[in-house]
C-alpha positions as a Markdown table, in Angstrom:
| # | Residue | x | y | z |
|---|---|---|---|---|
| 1 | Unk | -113.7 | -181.2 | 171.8 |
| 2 | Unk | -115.2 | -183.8 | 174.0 |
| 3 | Unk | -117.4 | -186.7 | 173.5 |
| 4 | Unk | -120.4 | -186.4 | 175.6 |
| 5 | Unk | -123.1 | -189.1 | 177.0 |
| 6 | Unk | -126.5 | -188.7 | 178.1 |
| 7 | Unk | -127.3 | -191.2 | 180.9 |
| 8 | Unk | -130.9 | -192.9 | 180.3 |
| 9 | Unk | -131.2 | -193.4 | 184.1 |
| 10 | Unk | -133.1 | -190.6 | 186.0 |
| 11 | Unk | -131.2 | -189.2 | 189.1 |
| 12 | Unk | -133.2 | -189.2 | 192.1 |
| 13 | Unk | -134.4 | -185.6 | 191.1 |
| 14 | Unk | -136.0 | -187.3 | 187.6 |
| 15 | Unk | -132.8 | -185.3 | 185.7 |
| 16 | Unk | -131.3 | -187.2 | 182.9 |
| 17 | Unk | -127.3 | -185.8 | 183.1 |
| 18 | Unk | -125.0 | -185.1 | 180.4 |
| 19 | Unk | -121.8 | -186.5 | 181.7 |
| 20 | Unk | -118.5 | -186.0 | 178.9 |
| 21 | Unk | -116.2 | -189.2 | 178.2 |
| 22 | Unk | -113.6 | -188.3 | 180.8 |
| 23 | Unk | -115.9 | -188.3 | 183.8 |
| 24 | Unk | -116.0 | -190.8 | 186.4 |
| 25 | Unk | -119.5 | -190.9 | 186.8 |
| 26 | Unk | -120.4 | -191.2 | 183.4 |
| 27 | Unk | -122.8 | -194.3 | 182.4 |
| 28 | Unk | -121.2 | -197.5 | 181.0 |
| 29 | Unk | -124.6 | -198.7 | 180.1 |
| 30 | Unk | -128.3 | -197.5 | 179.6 |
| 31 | Unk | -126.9 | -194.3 | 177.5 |
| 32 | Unk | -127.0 | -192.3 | 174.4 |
| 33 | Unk | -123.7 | -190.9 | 172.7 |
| 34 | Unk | -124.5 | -187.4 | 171.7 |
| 35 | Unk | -121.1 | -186.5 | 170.1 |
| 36 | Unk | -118.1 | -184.7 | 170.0 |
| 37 | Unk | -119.0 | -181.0 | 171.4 |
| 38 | Unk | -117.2 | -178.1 | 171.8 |
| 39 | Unk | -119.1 | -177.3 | 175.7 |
| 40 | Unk | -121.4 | -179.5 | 177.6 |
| 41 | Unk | -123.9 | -176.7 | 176.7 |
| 42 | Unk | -123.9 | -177.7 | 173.3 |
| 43 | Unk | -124.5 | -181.6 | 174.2 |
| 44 | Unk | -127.0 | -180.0 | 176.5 |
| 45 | Unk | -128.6 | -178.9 | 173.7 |
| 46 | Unk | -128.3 | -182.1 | 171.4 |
| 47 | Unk | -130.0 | -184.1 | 174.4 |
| 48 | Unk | -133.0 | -182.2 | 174.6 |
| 49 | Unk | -133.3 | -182.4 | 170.7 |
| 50 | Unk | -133.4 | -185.9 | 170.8 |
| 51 | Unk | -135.2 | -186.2 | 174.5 |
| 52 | Unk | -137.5 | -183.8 | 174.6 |
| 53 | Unk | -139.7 | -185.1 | 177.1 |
| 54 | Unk | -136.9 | -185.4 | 179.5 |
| 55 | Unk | -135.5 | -183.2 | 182.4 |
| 56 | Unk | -132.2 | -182.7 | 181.1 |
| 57 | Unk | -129.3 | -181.3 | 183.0 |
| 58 | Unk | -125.4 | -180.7 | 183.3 |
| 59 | Unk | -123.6 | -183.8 | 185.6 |
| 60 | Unk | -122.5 | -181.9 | 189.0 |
| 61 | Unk | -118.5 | -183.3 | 188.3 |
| 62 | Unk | -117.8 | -182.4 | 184.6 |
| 63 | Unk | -120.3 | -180.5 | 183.4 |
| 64 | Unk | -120.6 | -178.5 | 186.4 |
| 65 | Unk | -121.4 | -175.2 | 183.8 |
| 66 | Unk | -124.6 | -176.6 | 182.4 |
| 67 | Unk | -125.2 | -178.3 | 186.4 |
| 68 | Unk | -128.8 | -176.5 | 186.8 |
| 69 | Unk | -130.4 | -178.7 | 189.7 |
């Protein structure tokens, strides 16, 4: 299981990616922890629970499964 992040800053597309704790490109600031998963589809899931109002996607690098846009 990996811990994923949600990054709180839009991409220029106005997604909000879900990046896991191994990825380069995940957010050092301005995110929230969702968890330990079992597939980014899961933490996919948990961010749009808590951000429902948000465009949420798959990062291109490490969640290239859930990677929708």
């Amino acid at each position: 299981m990996k811990k994923y992040y949600l990054n709180l800053i839009p991409q220029s597309n106005g997604d909000y990616e879900v990046h896991s704790e191994d990825c380069n490109y995940r957010p050092k600031l301005n995110y929230d922890e969702l968890g330990y998963h079992s597939s980014c589809s899961l933490a996919v899931t948990t961010a749009k629970r808590r951000h429902p109002l948000k465009k949420i996607n798959g990062c291109y690098y490490c969640s290239k499964v859930c990677h929708t846009s």
